[in-house]
N, C-alpha and C positions, 0 to 999 in steps of 0.2 A: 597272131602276134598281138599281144598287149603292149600298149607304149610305157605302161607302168610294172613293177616287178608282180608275178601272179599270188596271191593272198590266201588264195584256198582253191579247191577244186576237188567237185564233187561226180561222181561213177554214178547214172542214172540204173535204176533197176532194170535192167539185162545185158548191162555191158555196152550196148551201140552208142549212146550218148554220153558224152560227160561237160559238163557245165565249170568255166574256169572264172574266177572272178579276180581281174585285173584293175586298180586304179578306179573311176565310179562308173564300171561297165561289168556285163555279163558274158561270157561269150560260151555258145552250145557248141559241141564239135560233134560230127557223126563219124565215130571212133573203126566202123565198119567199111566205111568211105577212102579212109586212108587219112583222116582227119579234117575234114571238110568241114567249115566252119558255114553252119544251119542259122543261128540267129544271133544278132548283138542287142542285147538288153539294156540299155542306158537310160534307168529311173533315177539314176542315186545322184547328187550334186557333188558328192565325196568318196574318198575309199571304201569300197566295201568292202566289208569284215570278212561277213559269214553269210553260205549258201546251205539249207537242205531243202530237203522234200518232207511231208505231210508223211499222217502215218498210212493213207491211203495210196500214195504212189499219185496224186490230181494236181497237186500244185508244189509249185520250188516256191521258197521264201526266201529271200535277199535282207540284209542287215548293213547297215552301214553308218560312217562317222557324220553322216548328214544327220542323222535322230531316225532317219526311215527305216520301217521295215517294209517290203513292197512283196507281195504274191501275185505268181503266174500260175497259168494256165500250162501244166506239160505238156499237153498235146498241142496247145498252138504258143505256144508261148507269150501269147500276150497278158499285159498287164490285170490283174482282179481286181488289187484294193495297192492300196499305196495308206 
């Protein structure tokens, strides 16, 4: 659950995970699990806009009304570069 209306929401490559962005958070679900929410991402101070992924499949990019763009790490999700 996002306490804000959901923005966007992105299908990781192979179907198990998908990445929702709600309000200035990120949320991971593992879609295999029965929707099990894996990680909450909270770099942004604002809405964030837009989520993808690199053209390698290595890192999610986040966009938002704060001016940030912020990169993770897919496999652990932590933050790269803000």
């Amino acid at each position: 659950d996002h306490a804000f209306p959901v923005s966007n929401i992105l299908l990781l490559e192979g179907g198990a995970l998908a990445v929702s962005a709600g309000g200035d958070d990120l949320r991971v679900w593992d879609l295999f699990s029965g929707g099990k929410l894996l990680a909450r991402l909270k770099n942004h101070s604002k809405a964030v806009t837009c989520v993808c992924v690199d053209s390698k499949n290595e890192h999610l990019i986040s966009g938002g009304l704060d001016g940030l763009v912020n990169i993770y790490d897919i496999g652990t999700f932590q933050p790269q570069h803000s």
